[in-house]
C-alpha positions in Angstrom: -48.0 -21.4 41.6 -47.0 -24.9 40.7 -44.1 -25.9 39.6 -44.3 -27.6 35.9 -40.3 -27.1 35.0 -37.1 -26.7 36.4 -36.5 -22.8 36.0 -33.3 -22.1 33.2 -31.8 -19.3 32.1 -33.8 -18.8 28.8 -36.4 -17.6 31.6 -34.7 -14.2 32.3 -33.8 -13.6 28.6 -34.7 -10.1 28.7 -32.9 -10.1 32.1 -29.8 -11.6 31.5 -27.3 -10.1 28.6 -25.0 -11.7 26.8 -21.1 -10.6 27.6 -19.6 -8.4 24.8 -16.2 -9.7 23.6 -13.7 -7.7 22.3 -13.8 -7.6 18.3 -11.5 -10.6 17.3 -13.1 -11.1 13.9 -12.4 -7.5 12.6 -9.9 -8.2 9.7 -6.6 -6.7 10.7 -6.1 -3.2 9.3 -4.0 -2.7 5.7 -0.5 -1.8 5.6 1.3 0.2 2.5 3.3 -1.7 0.3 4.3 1.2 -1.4 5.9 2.3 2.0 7.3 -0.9 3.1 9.6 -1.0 0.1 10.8 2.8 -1.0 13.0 4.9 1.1 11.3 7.2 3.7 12.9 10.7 3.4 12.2 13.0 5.8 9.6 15.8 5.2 8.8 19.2 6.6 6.2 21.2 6.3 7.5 22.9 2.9 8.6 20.1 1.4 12.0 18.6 0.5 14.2 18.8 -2.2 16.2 15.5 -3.3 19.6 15.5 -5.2 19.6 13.5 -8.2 22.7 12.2 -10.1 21.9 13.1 -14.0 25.8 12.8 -15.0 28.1 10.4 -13.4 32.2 10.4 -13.6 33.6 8.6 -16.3 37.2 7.1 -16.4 39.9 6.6 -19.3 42.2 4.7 -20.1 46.1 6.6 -20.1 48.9 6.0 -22.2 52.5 6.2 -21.1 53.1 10.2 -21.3 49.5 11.3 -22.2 47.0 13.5 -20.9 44.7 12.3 -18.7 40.8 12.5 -19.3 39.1 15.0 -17.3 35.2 14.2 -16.0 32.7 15.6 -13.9 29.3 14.8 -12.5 26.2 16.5 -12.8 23.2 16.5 -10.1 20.0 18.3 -10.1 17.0 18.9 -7.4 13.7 17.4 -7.5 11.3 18.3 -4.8 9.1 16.4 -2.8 6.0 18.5 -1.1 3.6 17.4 1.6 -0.4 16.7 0.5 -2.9 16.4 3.1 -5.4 13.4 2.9 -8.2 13.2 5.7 -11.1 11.7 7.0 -13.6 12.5 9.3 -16.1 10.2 11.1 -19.4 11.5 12.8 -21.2 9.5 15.5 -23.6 10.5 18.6 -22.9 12.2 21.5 -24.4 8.3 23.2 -22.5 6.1 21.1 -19.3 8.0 22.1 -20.2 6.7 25.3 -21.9 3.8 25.0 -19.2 2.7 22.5 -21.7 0.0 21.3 -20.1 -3.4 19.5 -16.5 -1.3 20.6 -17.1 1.0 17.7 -15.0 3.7 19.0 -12.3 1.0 19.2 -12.0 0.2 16.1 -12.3 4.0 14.5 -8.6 4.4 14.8 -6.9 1.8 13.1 -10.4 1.6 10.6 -8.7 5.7 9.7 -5.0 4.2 9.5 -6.3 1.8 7.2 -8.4 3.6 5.0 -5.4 6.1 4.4 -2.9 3.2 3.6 -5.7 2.7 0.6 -5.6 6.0 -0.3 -1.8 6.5 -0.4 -1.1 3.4 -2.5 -4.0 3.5 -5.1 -2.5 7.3 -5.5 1.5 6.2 -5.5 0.5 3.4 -7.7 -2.3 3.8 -9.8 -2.4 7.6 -9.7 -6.1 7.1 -8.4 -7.5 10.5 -7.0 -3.6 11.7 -6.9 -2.7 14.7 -5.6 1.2 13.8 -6.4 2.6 14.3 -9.4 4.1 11.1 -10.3 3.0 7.4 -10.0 4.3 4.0 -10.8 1.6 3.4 -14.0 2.6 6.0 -16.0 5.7 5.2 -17.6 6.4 1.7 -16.7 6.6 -1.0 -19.0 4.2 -3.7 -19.0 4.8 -7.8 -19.0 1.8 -10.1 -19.5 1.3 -13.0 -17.2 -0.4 -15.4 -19.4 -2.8 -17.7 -17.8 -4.4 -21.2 -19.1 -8.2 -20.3 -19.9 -7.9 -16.5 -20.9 -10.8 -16.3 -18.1 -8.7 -15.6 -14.7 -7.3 -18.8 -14.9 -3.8 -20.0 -12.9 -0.7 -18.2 -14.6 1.2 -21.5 -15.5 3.9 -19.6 -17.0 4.7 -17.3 -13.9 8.7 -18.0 -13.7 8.9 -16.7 -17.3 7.2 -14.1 -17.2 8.4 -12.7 -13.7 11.8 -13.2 -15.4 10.6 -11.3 -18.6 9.8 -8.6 -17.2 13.2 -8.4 -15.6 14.9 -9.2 -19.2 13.0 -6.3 -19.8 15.0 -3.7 -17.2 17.9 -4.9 -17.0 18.1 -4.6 -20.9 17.5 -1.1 -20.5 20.2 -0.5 -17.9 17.7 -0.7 -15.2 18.2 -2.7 -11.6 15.6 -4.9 -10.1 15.8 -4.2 -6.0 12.3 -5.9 -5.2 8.9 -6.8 -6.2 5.5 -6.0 -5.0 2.4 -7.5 -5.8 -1.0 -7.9 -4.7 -3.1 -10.8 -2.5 -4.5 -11.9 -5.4 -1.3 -13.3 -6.6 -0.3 -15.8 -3.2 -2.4 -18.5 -4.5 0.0 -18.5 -7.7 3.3 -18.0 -5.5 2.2 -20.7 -3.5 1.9 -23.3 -6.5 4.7 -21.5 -8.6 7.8 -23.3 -9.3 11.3 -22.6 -10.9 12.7 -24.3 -13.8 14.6 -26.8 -10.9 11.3 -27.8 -9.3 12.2 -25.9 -6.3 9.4 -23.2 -5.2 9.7 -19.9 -6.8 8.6 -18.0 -3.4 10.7 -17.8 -0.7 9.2 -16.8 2.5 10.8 -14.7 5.2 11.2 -15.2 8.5 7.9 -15.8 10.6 6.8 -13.5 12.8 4.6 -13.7 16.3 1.7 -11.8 15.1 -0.3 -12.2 11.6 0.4 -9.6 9.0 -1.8 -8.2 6.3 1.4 -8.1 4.3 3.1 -10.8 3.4 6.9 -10.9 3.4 9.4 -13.5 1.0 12.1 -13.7 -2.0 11.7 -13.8 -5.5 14.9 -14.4 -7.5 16.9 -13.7 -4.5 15.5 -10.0 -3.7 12.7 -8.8 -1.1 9.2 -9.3 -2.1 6.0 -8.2 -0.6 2.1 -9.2 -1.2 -0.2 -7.2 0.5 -3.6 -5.8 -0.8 -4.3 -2.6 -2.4 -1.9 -3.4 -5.3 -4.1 -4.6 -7.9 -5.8 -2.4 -10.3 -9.1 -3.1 -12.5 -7.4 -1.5 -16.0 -5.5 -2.8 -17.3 -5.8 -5.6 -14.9 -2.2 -4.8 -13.0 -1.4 -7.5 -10.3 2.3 -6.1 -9.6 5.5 -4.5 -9.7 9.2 -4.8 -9.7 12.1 -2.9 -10.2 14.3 -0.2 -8.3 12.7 1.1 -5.6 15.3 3.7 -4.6 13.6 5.2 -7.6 10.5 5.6 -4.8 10.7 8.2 -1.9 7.8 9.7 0.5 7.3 11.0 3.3 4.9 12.2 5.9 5.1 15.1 8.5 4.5 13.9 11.6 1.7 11.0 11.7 -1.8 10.9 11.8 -3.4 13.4 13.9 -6.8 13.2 15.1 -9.2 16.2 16.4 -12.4 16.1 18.1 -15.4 18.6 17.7 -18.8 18.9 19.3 -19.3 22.3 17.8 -18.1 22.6 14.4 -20.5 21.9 10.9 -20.0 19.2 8.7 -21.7 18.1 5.6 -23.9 15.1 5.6 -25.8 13.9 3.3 -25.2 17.0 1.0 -26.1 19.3 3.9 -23.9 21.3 6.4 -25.4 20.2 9.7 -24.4 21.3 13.0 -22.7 19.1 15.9 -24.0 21.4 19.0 -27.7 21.5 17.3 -27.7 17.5 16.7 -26.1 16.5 19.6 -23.5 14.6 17.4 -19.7 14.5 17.4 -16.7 14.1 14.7 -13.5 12.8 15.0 -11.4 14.5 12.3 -8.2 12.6 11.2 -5.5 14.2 8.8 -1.7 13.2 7.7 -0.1 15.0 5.5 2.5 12.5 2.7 4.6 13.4 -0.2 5.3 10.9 -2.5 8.1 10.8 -5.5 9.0 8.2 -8.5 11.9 9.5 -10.2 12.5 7.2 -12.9 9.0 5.4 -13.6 10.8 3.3 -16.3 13.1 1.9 -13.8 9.7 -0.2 -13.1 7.7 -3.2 -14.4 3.9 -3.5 -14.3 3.1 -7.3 -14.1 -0.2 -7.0 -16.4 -3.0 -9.6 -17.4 -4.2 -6.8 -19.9 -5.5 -9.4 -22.8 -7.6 -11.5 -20.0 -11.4 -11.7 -21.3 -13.5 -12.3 -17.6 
């Protein structure tokens, strides 16, 4: 045949594929908040049971020749018991091994993040909570006013960051660190003290990016991640004592693998074998304990209109 063009590659499109990268634009996976600040404690398979101070030792005062006040202290046991949470993924017997896109790659850390969600919306918001405390209920609250009423900037952020400490340490309360959610960096990064000076402090930088994001606020640890932020009553973060927090987790997550068993889809059991299908089943099992929710702030933007 003659020749009417220099042959290209577009030629043997159907021929030729494209190489597969690995997935670099998969958003990294979610860490806990909730667990990057409170104290892990460790947890077996019954559960654990936590000594708390309710009475603590008092001194007087002794005059020359007088009796000397006697004291005591008083402690009592809380417990802290293991719920499972799990997840379980079902995919083909081929995309098992064709591991199209690097699906099967990302399934793991996809679980890990997915139960990060899950253990802070419960410890915080008390969303879907198997535990039997949570931040929200019986914290105070301290509105961060903004300039439209319509999701605007919070121009008053120092005060009202400080506020809500007023409030705590009023009431006896310590404030040990703060926690708040992504949609509050832009603010940080604008936010300034009554010197001019930037109110966020960031901490040391690290080789790799994180999802959560490390600083000061008045000279204590602070931490923005996402996950925090709730719809009602609009809560965008915490602070106070978190030695008030403890959880736990027994063991880490473990994964299982299945050809055989049922599972439901769709509303319908459906069997593995019969479908040629397979499911990864993940589990973890985490306790989780406030002890003294008013040792906390809510940072709210409850009277917001959107």
């Amino acid at each position: 045949m003659a020749i009417t063009a220099a042959t290209k590659n577009s030629d043997f499109s159907g021929f030729l594929t494209r190489e597969q990268s690995a997935p670099i634009f998969e958003q990294a996976a979610r860490e806990s908040v909730v667990q990057r600040l409170g104290r892990r404690v460790p947890l077996g398979i019954n559960g654990q049971s936590i000594p708390v101070v309710t009475g603590k030792m008092s001194a007087g005062w002794v005059a020359e020749g007088a009796q000397k006040p006697a004291s005591s202290g008083a402690v009592s046991l809380k417990t802290i018991d293991p719920k499972k949470l799990a997840a379980i993924a079902v995919v083909s017997a081929e995309v098992v091994r064709a591991n199209p896109a690097g699906y099967m790659d990302l399934l793991r850390p996809q679980i890990a993040e997915a139960f990060a969600v899950a253990f802070d919306a419960a410890a915080l918001h008390g969303t879907s909570s198997p535990f039997s405390t949570n931040l929200d209920t019986g914290s105070s609250s301290q509105e961060l006013a903004d300039a439209t009423g319509a999701g605007g900037a919070f121009t008053a952020l120092y005060d009202d960051l400080n506020n809500g400490m007023r409030t705590l340490v009023n009431a006896g309360k310590k404030v040990t660190g703060f926690a708040f959610d992504s949609r509050m960096e832009p603010e940080f990064n604008a936010a300034k003290d009554t010197a001019g000076r930037p109110l966020w402090i960031d901490g040391p930088p690290t080789e790799t990016a994180e999802t959560v994001r490390q600083g000061r606020l008045f000279g204590r640890p602070a931490f923005v991640g996402d996950g925090v932020y709730a719809a009602t009553p609009k809560v965008y973060g915490y602070a106070g004592d978190w030695s008030q927090v403890a959880w736990g987790a027994v063991g880490g997550i473990s994964y299982k693998v299945s050809t055989e068993a049922t599972v439901t889809i769709n509303g319908s059991l459906v069997s593995l074998f019969e479908n040629n299908l397979v499911a990864i089943l993940a589990e973890a099992e985490y306790g989780f304990l406030v002890n003294d929710p008013a040792s906390f702030v809510k940072y709210v933007n409850a009277t917001d209109t959107p």
